[in-house]
Steps between C-alpha positions, in 0.01 A plus 500: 500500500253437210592230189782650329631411148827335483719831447305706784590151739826475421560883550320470801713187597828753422359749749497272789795303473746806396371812664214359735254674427091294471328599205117546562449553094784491220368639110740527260437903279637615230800738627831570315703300229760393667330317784179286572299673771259365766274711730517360841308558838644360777301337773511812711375668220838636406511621081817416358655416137729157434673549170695200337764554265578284218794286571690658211520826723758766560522438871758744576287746319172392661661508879675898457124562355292392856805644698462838357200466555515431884821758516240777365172382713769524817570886399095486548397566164165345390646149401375181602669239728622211353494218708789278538507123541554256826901560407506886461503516143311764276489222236432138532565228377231212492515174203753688305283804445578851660215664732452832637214587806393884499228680642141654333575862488175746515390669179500404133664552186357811341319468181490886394699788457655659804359800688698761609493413872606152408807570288588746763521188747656244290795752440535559918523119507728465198741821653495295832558170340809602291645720755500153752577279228884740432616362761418069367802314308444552157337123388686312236173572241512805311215691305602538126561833387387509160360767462814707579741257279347264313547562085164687318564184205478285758148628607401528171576156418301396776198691344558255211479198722171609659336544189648142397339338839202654436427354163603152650267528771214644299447808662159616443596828593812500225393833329456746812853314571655554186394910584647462819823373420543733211479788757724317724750504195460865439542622941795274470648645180442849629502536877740276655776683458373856559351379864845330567720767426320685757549263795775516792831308396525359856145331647517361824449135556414277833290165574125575437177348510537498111123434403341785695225533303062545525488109438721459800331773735217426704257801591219589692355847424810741445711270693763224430459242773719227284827451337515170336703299264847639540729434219837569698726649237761741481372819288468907468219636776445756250366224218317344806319848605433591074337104493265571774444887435427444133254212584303389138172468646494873627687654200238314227199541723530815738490853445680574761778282437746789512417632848556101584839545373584800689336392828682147492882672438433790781399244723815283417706780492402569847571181621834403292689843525774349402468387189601804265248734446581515068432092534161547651395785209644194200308249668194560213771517205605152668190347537444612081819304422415182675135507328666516159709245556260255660256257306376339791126425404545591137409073423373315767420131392879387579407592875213228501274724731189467619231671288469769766835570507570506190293754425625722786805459301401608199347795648798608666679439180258758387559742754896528474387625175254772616772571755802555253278747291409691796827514675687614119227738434533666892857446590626830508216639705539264783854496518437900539302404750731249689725764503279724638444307833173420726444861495364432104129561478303187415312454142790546306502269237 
């Protein structure tokens, strides 16, 4: 093994002595928040990932995360292995500092909008994954809900509070902002509670991956060949399906965005027959909700990002927007269309 900096030897160092594995080359990139990643190639040329936690972790959380993750790449879906250390454990301990050993998956995170093929794919995979994951003890994390519950004022205080961190951080966007949020105030004023009436009183809830989303998918051609990152939280598979079906890149970008939609729930539906069929046509009306009541990305200086990301931020920011219009202006027609079944012809919105 080449020089290495101090970091990339002492991760090395925690390779051998807890899971024994010889590091050929250890390089630290810049993957998640909540984690410092290194790339590693083993000498028999073995690609893995070591991620350390910081020591202020939520261990409990982190360990039901990986096993979900090896409970779902058992049932053979694409996930990959995590590896455990010399004592068995999915999570290791080494100087006071939680580690976790998982293999390179094939593929990448896709940059653009979904195809049609693609979404059709990711919603087999999804069905599959949440009819396995039914039968998993719901974890002691839960997914907030809200969108279905939380108070309008509430939202629209928190409208207040982006503007307010804006102007502290000296937003050079601040006007396009100031648009943004005003609209924001407005679909909240005059939507939320037409698309809630609307839902199912009774949604049904079980342990999913909880973050199933196009950052967290890794694709080659039409084809998810990864599931990364799980999040491990009890929540509603129809909020889960409506987050990945209603993906921002394809709505703001894609003309075809609505085919996407209807592909990804057939597919699911065919899959996950079990989850009721009036939950799989709300999934869009959920996915709405939970855009108008996120902010994620609306300010991103507190985050303390790398320039790159940061900007991929602030573009997604940008496309939640996009999305919202689209999905208010066309709601009607593609719940018509969920309704209708796989039987729909394509090109309707």
């Amino acid at each position: 093994m080449g020089e290495l900096n101090w970091e990339d030897e002492m991760t090395a160092e925690v390779l051998a002595d807890r899971y024994g594995i010889e590091a050929e080359t250890v390089v630290q990139v810049p993957m998640g928040t909540d984690t410092v990643t290194w790339r590693v190639v083993t000498s028999s040329g073995q690609r893995l990932y070591a991620k350390e936690y910081p020591a202020s972790a939520d261990l409990e959380a982190a360990r039901a995360a990986w096993d979900m993750s090896e409970f779902c790449r058992a049932a053979h879906l694409p996930v990959p292995r995590v590896w455990p250390d010399r004592d068995g454990n999915l999570l290791s301990l080494a100087d006071a500092s939680p580690w976790a050993v998982v293999e390179e998956a094939p593929g990448k995170v896709a940059s653009c909008a979904m195809t049609v093929a693609l979404a059709e794919h990711t919603g087999v995979v999804l069905g599959r994954m949440h009819r396995i994951l039914a039968a998993y003890p719901l974890p002691r994390r839960r997914q907030h809900v809200r969108w279905r519950t939380g108070s309008v004022e509430d939202a629209l205080a928190r409208c207040d509070t982006v503007l307010d961190t804006a102007r502290r951080q000296q937003c050079g966007n601040l006007d396009q902002l100031q648009d943004q949020i005003a609209q924001r105030r407005e679909d909240l004023l005059t939507q939320v509670s037409r698309l809630r009436n609307r839902l199912p009183e009774e949604l049904v809830e079980q342990a999913l991956h909880a973050d199933f989303t196009r950052t967290n998918l890794l694709v080659r051609g039409d084809v998810v060949t990864g599931v990364i990152d799980f999040r491990a939280a009890r929540a509603l598979p129809a909020w889960e399906l409506g987050r990945a079906a209603c993906d921002p890149r394809t709505l703001s970008t894609s003309g075809h965005w609505g085919d996407c939609v209807l592909a990804m729930a057939a597919a699911y539906r065919s899959e996950n027959p079990t989850l009721p069929v009036a939950e799989v046509h709300n999934c869009a009306r959920i996915a709405l909700l939970y855009m108008l009541f996120s902010f994620y990305g609306a300010t991103t200086a507190e985050y303390d990002l790398p320039q790159e990301a940061e900007v991929d931020l602030q573009r997604y920011w940008s496309e939640r927007q996009r999305s919202i219009r689209r999905l208010i202006e066309n709601l009607t027609d593609l719940e018509d269309a969920l309704a209708a079944g796989p039987a729909c012809p394509g090109g309707i919105l």
